[in-house]
C-alpha positions as CSV (number, residue, x, y, z in Angstrom):
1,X,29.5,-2.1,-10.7
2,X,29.5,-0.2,-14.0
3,X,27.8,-3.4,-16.1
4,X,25.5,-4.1,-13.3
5,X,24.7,-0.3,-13.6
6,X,24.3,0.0,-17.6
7,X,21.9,-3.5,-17.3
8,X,19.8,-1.9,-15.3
9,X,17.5,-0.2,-17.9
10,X,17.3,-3.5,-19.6
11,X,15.7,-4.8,-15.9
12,X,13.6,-2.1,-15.6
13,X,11.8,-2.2,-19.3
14,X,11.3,-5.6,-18.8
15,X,9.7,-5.4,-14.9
16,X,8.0,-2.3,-16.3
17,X,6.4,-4.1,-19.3
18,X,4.7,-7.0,-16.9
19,X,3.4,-4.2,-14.9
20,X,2.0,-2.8,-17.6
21,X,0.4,-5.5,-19.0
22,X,-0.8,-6.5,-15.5
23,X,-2.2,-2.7,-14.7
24,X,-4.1,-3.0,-18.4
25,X,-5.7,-6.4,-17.6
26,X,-6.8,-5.5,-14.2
27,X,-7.9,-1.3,-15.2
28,X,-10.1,-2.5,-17.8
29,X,-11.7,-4.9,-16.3
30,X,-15.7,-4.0,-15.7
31,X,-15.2,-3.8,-11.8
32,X,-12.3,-1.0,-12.2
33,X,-12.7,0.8,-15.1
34,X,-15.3,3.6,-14.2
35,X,-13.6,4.2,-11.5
36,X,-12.1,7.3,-11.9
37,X,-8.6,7.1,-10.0
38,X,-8.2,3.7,-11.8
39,X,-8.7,5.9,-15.2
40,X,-6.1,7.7,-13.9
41,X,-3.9,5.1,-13.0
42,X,-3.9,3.3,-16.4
43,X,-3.1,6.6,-18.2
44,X,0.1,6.7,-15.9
45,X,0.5,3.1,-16.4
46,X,0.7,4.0,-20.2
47,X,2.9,6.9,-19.7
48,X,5.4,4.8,-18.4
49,X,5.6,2.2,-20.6
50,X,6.2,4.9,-23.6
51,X,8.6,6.5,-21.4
52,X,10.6,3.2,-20.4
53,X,10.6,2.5,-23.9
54,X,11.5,6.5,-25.6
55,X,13.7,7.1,-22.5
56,X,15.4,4.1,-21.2
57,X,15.6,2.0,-23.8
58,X,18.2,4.1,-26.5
59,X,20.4,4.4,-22.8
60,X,20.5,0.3,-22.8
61,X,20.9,0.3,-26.5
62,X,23.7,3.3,-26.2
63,X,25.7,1.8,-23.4
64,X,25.8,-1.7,-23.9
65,X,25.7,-1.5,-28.2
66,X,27.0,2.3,-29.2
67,X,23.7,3.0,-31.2
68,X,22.8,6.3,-31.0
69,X,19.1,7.6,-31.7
70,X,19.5,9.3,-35.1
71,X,17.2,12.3,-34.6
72,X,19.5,13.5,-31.1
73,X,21.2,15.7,-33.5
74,X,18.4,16.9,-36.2
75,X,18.0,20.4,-35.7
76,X,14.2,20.7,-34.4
77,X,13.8,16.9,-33.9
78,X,16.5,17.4,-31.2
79,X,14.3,20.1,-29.6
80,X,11.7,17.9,-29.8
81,X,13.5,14.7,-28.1
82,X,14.8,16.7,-25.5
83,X,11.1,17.6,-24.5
84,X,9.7,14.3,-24.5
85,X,12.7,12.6,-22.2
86,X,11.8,15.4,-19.8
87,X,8.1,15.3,-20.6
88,X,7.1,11.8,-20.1
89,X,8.5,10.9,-16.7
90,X,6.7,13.8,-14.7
91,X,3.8,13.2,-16.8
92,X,3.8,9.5,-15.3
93,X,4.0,11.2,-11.7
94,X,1.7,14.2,-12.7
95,X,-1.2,11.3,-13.4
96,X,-0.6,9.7,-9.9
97,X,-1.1,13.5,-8.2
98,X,-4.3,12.9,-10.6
99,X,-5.4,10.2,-8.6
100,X,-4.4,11.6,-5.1
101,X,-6.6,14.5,-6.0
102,X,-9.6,12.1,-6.8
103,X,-9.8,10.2,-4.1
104,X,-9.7,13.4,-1.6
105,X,-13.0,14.5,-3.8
106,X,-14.6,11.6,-3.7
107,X,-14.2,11.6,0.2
108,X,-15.4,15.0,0.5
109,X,-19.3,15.5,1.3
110,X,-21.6,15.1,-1.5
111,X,-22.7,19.1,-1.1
112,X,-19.0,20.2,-1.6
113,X,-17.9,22.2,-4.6
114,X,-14.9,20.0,-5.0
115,X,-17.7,17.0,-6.1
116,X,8.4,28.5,-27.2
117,X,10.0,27.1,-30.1
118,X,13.2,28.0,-28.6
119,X,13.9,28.6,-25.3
120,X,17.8,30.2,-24.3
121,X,18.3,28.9,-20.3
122,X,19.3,32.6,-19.5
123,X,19.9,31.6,-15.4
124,X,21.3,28.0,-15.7
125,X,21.0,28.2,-11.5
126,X,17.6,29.3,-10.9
127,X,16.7,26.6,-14.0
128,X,18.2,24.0,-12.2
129,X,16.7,25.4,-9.0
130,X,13.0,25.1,-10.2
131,X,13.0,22.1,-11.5
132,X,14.2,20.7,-8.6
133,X,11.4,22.9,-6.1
134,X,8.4,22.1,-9.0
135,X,9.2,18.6,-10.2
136,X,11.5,16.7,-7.3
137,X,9.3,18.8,-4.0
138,X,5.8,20.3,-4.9
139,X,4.5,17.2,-6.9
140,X,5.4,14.5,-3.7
141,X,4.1,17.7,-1.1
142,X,1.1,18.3,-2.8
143,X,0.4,14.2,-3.3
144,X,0.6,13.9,0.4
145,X,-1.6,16.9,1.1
146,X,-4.3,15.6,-0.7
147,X,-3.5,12.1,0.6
148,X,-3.9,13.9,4.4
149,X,-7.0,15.4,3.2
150,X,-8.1,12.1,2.0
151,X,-8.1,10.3,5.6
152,X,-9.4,13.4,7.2
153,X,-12.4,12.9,5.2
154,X,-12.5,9.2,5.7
155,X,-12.3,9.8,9.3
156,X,-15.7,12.0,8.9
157,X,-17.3,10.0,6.8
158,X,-17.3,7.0,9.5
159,X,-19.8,9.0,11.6
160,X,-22.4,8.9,8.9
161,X,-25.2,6.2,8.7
162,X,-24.3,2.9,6.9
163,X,-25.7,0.0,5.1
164,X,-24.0,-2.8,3.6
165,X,-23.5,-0.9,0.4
166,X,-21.8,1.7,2.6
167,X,-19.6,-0.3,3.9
168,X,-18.6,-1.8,1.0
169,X,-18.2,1.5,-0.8
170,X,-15.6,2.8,2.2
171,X,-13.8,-0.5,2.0
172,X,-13.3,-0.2,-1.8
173,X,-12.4,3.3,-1.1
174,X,-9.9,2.6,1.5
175,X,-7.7,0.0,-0.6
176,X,-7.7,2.7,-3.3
177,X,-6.6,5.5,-0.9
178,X,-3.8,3.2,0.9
179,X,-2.6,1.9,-2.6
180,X,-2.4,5.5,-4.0
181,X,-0.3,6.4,-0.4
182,X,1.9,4.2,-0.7
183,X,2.7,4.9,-4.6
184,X,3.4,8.4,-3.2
185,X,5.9,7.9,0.0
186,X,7.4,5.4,-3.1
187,X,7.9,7.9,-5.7
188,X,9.1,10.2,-3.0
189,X,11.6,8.1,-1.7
190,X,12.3,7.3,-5.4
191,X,12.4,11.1,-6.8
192,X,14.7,12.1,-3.5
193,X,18.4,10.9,-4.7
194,X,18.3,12.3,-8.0
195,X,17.3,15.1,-7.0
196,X,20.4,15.6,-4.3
197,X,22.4,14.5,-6.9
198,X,21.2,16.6,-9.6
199,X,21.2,19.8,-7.5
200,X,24.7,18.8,-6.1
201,X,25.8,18.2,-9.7
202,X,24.8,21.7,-11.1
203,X,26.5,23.4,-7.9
204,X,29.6,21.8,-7.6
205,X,30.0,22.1,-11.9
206,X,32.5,25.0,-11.4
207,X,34.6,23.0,-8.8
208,X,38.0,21.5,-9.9
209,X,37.4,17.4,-9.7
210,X,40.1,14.9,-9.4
211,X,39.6,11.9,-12.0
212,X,38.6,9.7,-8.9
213,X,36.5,12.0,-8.0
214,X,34.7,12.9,-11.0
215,X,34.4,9.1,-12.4
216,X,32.3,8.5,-8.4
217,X,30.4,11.4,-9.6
218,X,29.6,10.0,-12.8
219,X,29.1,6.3,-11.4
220,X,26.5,8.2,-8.6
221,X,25.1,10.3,-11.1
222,X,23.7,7.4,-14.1
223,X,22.7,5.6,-11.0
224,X,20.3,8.5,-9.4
225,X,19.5,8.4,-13.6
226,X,18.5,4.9,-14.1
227,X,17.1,5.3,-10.5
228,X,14.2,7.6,-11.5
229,X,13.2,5.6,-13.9
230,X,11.5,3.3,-11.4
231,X,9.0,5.7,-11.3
232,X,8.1,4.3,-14.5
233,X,7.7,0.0,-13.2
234,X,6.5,0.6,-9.3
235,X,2.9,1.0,-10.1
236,X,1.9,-2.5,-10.7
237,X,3.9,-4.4,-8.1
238,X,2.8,-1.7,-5.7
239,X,-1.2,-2.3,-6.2
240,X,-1.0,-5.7,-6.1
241,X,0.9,-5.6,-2.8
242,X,-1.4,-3.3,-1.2
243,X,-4.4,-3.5,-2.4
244,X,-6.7,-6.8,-2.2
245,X,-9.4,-5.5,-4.4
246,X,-6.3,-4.8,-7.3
247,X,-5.2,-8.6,-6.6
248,X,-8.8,-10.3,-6.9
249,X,-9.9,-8.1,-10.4
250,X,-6.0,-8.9,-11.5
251,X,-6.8,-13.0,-10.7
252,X,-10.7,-12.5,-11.9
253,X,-9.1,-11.2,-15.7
254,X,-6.5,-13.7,-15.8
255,X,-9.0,-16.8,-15.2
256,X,-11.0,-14.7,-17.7
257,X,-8.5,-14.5,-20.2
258,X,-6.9,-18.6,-19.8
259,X,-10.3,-20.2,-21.5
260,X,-10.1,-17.6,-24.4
261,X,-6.4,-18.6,-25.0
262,X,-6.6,-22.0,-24.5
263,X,-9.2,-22.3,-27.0
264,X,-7.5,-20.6,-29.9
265,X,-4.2,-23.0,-29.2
């Protein structure tokens, strides 16, 4: 279980590059990429391929071959890697709230208004607390509000006059908003264990542990770790499952791209 466990980062970089390469190819693409929630959705698709490969890939390289990253102990450079591990991944999830908020503006009505360089943890407790209540409970809450918000509006909008452009617009819209719900009951669902197990972890830090005890702890504890970290490859898999629009621009680059590279072989 152990090996299967420290492989997994290895799995995940590689599943989280061909996502990233598939988000790129399908963003960019002149259908997609003035849409503003697809904007969005590249910038997290970009995220977390820097973070897969800053975060998860020194823990493959650590585990599997003992090298360290040289910088983990160089004074400010430490400071500064510390940041980025815990940066980058709520970044990723920050930029899908992004999106969650645009699609509830752009179903509201067109007259809305919506259109340190050290730092000493003094209360390790409360710390652990608030990260917990701002990263692991208010980012996934506030997604679904706005994803609530979103078919509330949807459901008004249906009332309103239509046309064939209309139509087509609130089709397009409602592949976006049911791709961008499903990302966010995912990342819940994803963000959930680790942080039971982290909270649990910082609680039960003071309690005496037999070795059994503490090396299920530890087993538990790497695998909520690698875990999060799927935060980082769901977003391509999960657009092209749910979203037909995603899967026709994704094949429509593709046959795009096969002359071009066919004619340079």
């Amino acid at each position: 279980m152990n090996q299967f466990v420290n492989y997994l980062p290895l799995i995940f970089i590689i599943l989280g590059l061909i996502g990233f390469i598939g988000n790129a190819l399908t963003f960019l693409q002149l259908e997609l990429r003035s849409n503003p929630c697809c904007i969005y959705s590249l910038c997290g698709s970009i995220v977390d391929i820097i973070s897969l490969f800053y975060n998860v890939l020194p823990l493959y390289l650590n585990k599997i071959y003992k090298i360290y990253i040289p910088w983990v102990n160089m004074g400010n450079l430490c400071k500064f890697h510390i940041f980025i591990v815990a940066f980058l991944p709520h970044l990723s999830i920050n930029f899908l709230l992004m999106s969650t908020i645009d699609r509830y503006a752009s179903t509201c009505k067109l007259t809305s208004s919506i259109r340190h360089l050290r730092c000493i943890v003094t209360y390790p407790l409360l710390n652990n607390i608030l990260y917990i209540v701002l990263n692991c409970v208010m980012q996934p809450v506030a997604m679904l509000i706005f994803v609530v918000l979103t078919f509330q509006n949807v459901q008004q909008s249906r009332q309103r006059a239509g046309g064939t452009n209309t139509t087509y617009l609130h089709h397009s819209r409602k592949q976006f908003i049911t791709m961008i719900f499903t990302q966010v009951i995912v990342t819940a669902f994803i963000l959930l264990p680790w942080a039971i197990m982290y909270m649990y972890n910082n609680i039960s830090a003071n309690i005496t542990k037999t070795s059994e005890q503490q090396t299920i702890i530890n087993f538990v504890y790497w695998l909520t770790n690698y875990w999060f970290y799927l935060n980082n490859v769901k977003s391509f898999y999960l657009s092209i499952l749910t979203s037909r629009l995603f899967r026709q621009t994704f094949l429509k680059a593709l046959i795009r791209l096969l002359p071009r590279y066919c004619k340079y072989q």
